[in-house]
C-alpha positions as CSV (number, residue, x, y, z in Angstrom):
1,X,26.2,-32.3,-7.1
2,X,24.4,-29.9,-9.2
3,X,21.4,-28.0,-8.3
4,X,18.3,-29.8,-8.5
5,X,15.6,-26.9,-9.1
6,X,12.5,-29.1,-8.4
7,X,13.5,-30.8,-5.4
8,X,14.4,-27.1,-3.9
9,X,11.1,-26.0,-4.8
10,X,9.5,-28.9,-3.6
11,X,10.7,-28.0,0.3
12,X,12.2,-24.0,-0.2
13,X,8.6,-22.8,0.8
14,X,7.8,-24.6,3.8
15,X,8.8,-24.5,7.8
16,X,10.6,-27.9,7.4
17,X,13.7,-26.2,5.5
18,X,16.6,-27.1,7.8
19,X,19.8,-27.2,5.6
20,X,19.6,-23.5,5.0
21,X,23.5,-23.6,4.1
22,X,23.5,-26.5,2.0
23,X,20.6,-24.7,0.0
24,X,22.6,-21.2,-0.3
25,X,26.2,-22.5,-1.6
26,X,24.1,-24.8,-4.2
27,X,22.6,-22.1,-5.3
28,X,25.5,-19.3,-5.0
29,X,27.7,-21.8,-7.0
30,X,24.3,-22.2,-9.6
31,X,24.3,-18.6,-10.3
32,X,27.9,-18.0,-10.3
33,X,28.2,-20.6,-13.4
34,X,25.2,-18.7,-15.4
35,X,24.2,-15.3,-13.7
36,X,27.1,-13.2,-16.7
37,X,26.4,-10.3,-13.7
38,X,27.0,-12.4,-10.7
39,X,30.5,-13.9,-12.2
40,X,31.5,-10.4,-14.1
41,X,31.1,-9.0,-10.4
42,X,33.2,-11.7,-8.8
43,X,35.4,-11.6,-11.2
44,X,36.0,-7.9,-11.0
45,X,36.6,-8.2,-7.4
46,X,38.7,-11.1,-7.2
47,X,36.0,-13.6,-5.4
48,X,35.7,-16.2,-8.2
49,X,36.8,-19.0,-6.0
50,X,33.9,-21.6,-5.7
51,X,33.0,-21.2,-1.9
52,X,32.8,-24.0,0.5
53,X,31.4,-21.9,3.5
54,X,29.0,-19.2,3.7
55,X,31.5,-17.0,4.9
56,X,32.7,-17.1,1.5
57,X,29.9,-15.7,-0.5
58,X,29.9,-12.6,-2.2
59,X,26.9,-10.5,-2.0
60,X,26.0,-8.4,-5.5
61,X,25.1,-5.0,-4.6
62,X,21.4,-4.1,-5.4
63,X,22.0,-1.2,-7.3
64,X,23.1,-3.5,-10.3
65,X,19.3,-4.0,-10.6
66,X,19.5,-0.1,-11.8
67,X,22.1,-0.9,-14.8
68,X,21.9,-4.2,-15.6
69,X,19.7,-7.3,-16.2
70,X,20.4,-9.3,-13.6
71,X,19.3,-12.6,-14.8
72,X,20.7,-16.8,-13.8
73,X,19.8,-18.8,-17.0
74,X,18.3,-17.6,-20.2
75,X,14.0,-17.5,-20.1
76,X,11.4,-14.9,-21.1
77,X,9.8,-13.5,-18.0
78,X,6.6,-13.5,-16.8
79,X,6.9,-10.3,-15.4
80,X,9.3,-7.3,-14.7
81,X,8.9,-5.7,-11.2
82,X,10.6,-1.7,-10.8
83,X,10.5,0.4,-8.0
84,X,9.8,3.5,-7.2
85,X,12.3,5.9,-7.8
86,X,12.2,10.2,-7.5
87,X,12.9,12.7,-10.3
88,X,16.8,12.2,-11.6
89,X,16.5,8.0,-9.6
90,X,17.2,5.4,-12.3
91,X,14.2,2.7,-10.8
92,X,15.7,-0.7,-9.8
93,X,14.0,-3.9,-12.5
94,X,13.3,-7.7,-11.5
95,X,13.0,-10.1,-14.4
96,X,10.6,-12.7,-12.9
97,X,10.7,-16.0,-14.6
98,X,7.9,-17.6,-12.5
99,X,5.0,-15.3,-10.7
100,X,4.2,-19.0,-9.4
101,X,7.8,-18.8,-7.4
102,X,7.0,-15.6,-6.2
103,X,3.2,-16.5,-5.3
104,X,4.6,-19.3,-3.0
105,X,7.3,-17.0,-1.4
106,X,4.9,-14.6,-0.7
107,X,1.9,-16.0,0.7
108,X,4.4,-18.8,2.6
109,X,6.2,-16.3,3.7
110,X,3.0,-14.0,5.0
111,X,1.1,-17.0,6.1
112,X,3.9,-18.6,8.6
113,X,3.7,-15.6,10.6
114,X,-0.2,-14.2,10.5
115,X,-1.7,-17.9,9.6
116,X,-4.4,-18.3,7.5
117,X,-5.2,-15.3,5.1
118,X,-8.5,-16.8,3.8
119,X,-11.3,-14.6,5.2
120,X,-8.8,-11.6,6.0
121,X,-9.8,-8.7,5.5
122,X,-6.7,-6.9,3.3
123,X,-7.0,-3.3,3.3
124,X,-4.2,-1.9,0.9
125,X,-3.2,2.3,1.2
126,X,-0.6,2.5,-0.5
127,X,-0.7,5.7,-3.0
128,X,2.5,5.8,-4.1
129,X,2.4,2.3,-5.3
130,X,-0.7,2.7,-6.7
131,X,0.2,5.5,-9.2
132,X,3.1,4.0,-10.8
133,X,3.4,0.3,-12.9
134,X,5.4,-2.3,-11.9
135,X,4.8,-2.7,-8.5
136,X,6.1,-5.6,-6.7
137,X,3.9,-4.3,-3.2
138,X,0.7,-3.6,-5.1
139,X,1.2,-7.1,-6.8
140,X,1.2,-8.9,-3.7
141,X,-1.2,-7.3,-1.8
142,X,-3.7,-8.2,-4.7
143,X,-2.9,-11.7,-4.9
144,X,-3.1,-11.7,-1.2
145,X,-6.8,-10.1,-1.5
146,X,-7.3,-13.3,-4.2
147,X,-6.3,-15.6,-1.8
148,X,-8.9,-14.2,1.1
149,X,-12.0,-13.8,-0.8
150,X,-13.6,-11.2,1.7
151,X,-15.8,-8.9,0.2
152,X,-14.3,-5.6,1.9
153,X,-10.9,-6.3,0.7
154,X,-9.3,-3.2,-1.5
155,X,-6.6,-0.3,-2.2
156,X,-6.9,3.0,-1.2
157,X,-5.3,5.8,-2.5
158,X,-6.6,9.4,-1.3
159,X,-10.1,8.2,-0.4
160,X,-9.6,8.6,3.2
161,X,-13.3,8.9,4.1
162,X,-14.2,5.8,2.5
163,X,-11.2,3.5,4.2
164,X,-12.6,4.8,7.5
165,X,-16.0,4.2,7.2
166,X,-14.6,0.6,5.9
167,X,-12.8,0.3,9.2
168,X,-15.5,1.1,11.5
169,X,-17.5,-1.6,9.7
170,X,-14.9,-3.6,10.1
171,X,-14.8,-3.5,13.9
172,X,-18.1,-3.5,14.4
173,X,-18.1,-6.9,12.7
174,X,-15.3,-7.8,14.9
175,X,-13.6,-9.2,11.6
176,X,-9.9,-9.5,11.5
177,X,-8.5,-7.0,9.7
178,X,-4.9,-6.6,8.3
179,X,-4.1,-2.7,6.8
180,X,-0.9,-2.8,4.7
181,X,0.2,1.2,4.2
182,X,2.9,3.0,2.8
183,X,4.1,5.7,6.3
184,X,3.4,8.8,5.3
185,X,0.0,7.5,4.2
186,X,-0.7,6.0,7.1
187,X,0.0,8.9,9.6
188,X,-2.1,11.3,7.3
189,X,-5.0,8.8,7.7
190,X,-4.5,8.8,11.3
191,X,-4.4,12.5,11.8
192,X,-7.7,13.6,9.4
193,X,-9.7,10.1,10.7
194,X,-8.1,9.0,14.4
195,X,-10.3,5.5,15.5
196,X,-9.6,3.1,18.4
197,X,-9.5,-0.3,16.4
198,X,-7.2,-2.2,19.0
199,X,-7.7,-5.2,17.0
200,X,-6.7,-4.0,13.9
201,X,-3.3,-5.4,12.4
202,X,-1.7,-1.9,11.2
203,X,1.7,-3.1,8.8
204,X,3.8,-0.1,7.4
205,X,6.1,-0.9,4.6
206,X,8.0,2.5,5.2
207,X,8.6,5.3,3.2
208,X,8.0,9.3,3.6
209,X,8.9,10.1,-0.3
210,X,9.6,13.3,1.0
211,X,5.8,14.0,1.9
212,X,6.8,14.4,5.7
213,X,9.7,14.8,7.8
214,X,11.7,12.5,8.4
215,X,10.9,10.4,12.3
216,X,12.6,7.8,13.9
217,X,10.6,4.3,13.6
218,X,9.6,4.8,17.4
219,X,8.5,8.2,16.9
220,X,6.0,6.8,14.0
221,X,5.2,3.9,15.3
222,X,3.9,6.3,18.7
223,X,1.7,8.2,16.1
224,X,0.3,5.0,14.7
225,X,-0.1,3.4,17.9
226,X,-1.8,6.4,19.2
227,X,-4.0,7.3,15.8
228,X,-5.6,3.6,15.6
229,X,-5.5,3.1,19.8
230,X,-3.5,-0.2,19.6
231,X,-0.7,-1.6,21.0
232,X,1.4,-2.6,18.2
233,X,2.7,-1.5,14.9
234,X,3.7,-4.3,12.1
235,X,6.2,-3.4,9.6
236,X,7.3,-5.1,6.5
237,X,10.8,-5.5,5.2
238,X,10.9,-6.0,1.0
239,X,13.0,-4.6,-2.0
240,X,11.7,-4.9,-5.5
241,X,15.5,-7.1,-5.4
242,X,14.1,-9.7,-3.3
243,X,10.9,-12.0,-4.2
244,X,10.1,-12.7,-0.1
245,X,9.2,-10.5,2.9
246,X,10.3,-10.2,6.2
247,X,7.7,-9.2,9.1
248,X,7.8,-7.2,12.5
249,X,4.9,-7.8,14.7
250,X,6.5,-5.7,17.4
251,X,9.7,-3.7,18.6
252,X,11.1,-3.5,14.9
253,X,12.7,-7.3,15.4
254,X,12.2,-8.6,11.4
255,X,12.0,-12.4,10.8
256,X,12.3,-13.7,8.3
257,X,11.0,-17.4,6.5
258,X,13.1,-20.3,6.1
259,X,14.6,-19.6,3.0
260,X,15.8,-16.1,3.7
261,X,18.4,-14.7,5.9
262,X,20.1,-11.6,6.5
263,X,23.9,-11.2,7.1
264,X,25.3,-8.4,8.6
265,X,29.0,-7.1,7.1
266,X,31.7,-4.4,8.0
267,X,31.0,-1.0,5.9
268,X,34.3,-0.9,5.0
269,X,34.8,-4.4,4.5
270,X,32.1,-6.3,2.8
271,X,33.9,-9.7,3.2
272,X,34.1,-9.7,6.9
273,X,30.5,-10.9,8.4
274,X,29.8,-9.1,11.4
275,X,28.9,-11.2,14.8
276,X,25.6,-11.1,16.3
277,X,24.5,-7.5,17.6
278,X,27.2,-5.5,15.9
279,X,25.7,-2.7,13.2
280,X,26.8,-3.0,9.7
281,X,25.5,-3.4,6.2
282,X,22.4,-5.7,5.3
283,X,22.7,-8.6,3.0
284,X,20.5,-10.8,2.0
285,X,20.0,-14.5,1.1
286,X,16.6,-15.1,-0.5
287,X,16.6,-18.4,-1.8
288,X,13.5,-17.7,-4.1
289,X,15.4,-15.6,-6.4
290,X,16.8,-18.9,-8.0
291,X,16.2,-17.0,-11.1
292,X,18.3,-13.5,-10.8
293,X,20.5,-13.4,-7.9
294,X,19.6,-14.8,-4.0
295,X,22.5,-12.6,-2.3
296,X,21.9,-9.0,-2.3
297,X,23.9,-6.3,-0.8
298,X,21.2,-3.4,-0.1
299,X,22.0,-0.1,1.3
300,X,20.8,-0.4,4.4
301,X,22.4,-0.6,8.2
302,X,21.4,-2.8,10.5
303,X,21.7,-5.6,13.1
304,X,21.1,-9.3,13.5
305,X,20.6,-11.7,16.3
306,X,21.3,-14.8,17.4
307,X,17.8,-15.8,17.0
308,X,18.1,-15.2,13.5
309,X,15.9,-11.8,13.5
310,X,17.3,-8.5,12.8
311,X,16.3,-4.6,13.1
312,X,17.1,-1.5,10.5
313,X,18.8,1.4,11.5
314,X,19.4,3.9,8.8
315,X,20.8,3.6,5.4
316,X,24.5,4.1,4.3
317,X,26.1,7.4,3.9
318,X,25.6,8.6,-0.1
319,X,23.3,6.4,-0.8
320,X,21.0,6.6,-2.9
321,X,17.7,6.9,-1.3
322,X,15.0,4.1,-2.0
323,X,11.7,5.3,-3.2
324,X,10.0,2.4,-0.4
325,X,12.5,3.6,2.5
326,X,12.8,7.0,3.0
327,X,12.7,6.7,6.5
328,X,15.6,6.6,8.8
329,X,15.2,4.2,11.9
């Protein structure tokens, strides 16, 4: 049966997508017929067997976003998302066909875990988003300020005063509050303009940039937890590779929607998936890149359960460091 785009759509984004697997080797098969990266890859490697079983699936690695346009089909794009990338970096590029897809991945993505966002306050610090084009971060977290209305909502780059005197009129409103920040932007806030805000929903996206010394994600999260005086720190997990999110609301434990999952494989063998708790590389399925490539092989270490969340460790020896994750957990 060939892929049927719109009926995907029709269910991909909601919590009612049960035939996860069914979904992924459609798709993997999709691409591997007209993504020229995807079956050049598998070709190279000797994977061009149409799989039967997920075990079968090859994951592309993520740094062929760096060198090549990694595109399923032929369309002009609505948009082209980069990341950030440091002196010498080539910055990874995501030809979006649809910013429609990526609105619903997004928001669905966002809203199955924190509910409703209309009339959430979005607070945005994020300065080394902010200074750059091409985004995928900044993009969201402005459509997510579309999408709740509230009058406060806004980005933040060095104007540390005003973001506090924001917050304190945020709490004395008792208004729920989500504040989206980039690490090392985040623990500077906290040390010039410390507040107890136990309410507030503080979410780092990581990333020192070299601004700081490297921490372990306890170690920051202690800093956060103590700087704002509440009990949890939120962290997002996103690549400019991937068009949806996953979320921790406590203890580093990432879930992720429907359509995404994360597989876990050897570091020295990228074909043999890893069983639940054991460390190894992160892939990724996400299902909304029906456009460029859903499986991604990033650079990162890491560990999945049998619940179907997973936690970041570190990042793989000599590679190259991402401009959003600079931190090692």
């Amino acid at each position: 049966m060939g892929l049927n785009m719109g009926e995907l759509e029709s269910e991909l984004f909601t919590s009612k997508l049960t035939n996860f697997e069914e979904w992924a080797l459609q798709v993997y098969r999709y691409q591997q017929a007209h993504n020229p990266v995807l079956t050049e890859y598998t070709r190279m490697i000797k994977r061009t067997a149409v799989p039967d079983r997920m075990a079968d699936l090859c994951f592309l690695p993520a740094s062929f976003f760096k060198t090549h346009g990694v595109i399923t089909g032929s369309f002009e794009p609505e948009a082209v998302f980069t990341s950030s990338a440091t002196t010498g970096q080539i910055p990874s590029r995501h030809t979006v066909k649809s910013l429609q897809l990526y609105r619903k991945s997004t928001l669905s993505g966002f809203s199955l875990q924190y509910g409703e966002i209309k009339d959430t306050c979005i607070l945005a610090l994020l300065p080394s988003y902010l200074e750059r084009e091409g985004s995928s971060l900044v993009w969201m977290a402005d459509y997510f300020m579309q999408q709740s209305g509230h009058p406060l909502n806004g980005f933040y780059l060095n104007n540390f005063s005003q973001l506090h005197s924001t917050l304190l009129q945020l709490r004395a409103a008792n208004q729920k509050t989500i504040l989206i920040g980039v690490t090392f932007a985040l623990l500077d806030f906290t040390e010039q303009y410390p507040l107890s805000f136990p309410e507030l929903i503080v979410m780092e996206t990581g990333g020192m940039k070299g601004r700081k010394k490297e921490m372990i994600r306890e170690e920051v999260h202690h800093l956060l937890k103590k700087g704002f005086q509440t009990s949890q720190i939120h962290s997002e997990y996103g690549m400019t590779e991937l068009l949806s999110q996953a979320y921790a609301q406590k203890d580093g434990r990432f879930n992720s929607p429907p359509w995404m999952k994360c597989v876990i494989t050897d570091s020295t063998d990228p074909f043999t998936i890893l069983p639940h708790g054991k460390s190894g590389v992160i892939n990724m399925i996400d299902l909304a890149n029906l456009h460029s490539c859903a499986f991604i092989q990033t650079a990162d270490i890491g560990r999945a359960y049998e619940d179907g969340t997973f936690e970041v460790l570190g990042r793989l020896d000599n590679s190259e460091i991402r401009g959003c994750s600079l931190m090692y957990f």
